[in-house]
C-alpha positions, 0 to 999 in steps of 0.5 A: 474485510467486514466492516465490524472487525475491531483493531488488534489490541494495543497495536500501535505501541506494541509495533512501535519498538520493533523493525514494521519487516520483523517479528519480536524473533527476527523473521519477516512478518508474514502476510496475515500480520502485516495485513491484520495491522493495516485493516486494523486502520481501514475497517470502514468501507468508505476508507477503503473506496477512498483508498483505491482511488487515493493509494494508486493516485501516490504512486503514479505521481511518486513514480514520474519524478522517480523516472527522472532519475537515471541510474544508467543501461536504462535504469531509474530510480522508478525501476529500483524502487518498485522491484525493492517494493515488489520483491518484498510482496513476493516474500509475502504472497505470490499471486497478490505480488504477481497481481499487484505488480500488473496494477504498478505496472500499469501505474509506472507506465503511466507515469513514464509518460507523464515524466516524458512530456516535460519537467514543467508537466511532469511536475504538475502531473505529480503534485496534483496526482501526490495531494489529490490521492492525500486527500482522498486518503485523508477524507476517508480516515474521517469516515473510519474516525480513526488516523492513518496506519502510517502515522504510528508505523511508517512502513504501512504506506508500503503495505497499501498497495498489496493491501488493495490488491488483497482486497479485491481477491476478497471481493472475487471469493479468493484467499479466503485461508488469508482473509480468515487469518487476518480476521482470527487475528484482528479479533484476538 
């Protein structure tokens, strides 16, 4: 996203009232208004960089107790969770959930792993991981001078990782149909 793009006008109290899934009719926000309101949140650069390292960071240490959680025939609550979340990206968009399900499935590997040396380990794998990637977050609304999208829109914390993704297809010179939506609708 540039860097001058101004927020939508008065998103926050206007998405407030309504499901963060939904539109005032009942459909499922599409993409370009999800996204719109979460770069609303991230318009400086160095939020953003913060972001890659803090937002993959959470989900790794969410992820490890998360595999702890058997639900039976090699199922856990860490597979559930992330096909709920992916599955919801592929409403969205395709190629990004297609590509954001390679970066979580990086990320659930990793943190199979964690779970797998120990609760005592795999704790401390996750707390440090869970702070550290909210710090991270938090320094970099500092620079944006400007709170999280979550805190006036909880749901926003599950729009991070495609938002990351998108990103960079931006920076690769692709969805470029998307990223000038987003924009026509962050500056309207």
């Amino acid at each position: 996203m540039n860097a001058n793009l101004e927020p939508e006008p008065n998103a926050p109290s206007a998405r407030r009232k309504m499901s963060s899934l939904q539109q005032p009719g009942g459909g499922v926000k599409t993409l370009e208004e999800q996204m719109a309101v979460y770069a609303a949140y991230h318009r400086n650069r160095w939020n953003r960089l913060t972001h890659f390292i803090g937002v993959p960071a959470i989900i790794f240490a969410i992820l490890i107790p998360m595999n702890w959680v058997s639900l039976g025939e090699g199922v856990t609550l860490a597979h559930v969770f992330l096909g709920a979340v992916l599955a919801y990206y592929f409403l969205l968009d395709v190629p990004l959930a297609l590509a954001t399900a390679v970066a979580t499935g990086a990320l659930f590997y990793a943190a199979k792993l964690a779970a797998g040396t120990g609760i005592a380990s795999g704790w401390t794998w996750s707390g440090v991981f869970f702070v550290g990637g909210w710090i991270f977050q938090l320094v970099g609304h500092v620079f944006e001078g400007r709170k999280p999208a979550l805190a006036d829109n909880l749901f926003q914390i599950f729009i991070a990782p495609v938002f990351l993704v998108a990103e960079l297809f931006f920076a690769l010179g692709l969805k470029r149909d998307v990223l000038k939506k987003i924009e026509a609708r962050m500056a309207g």
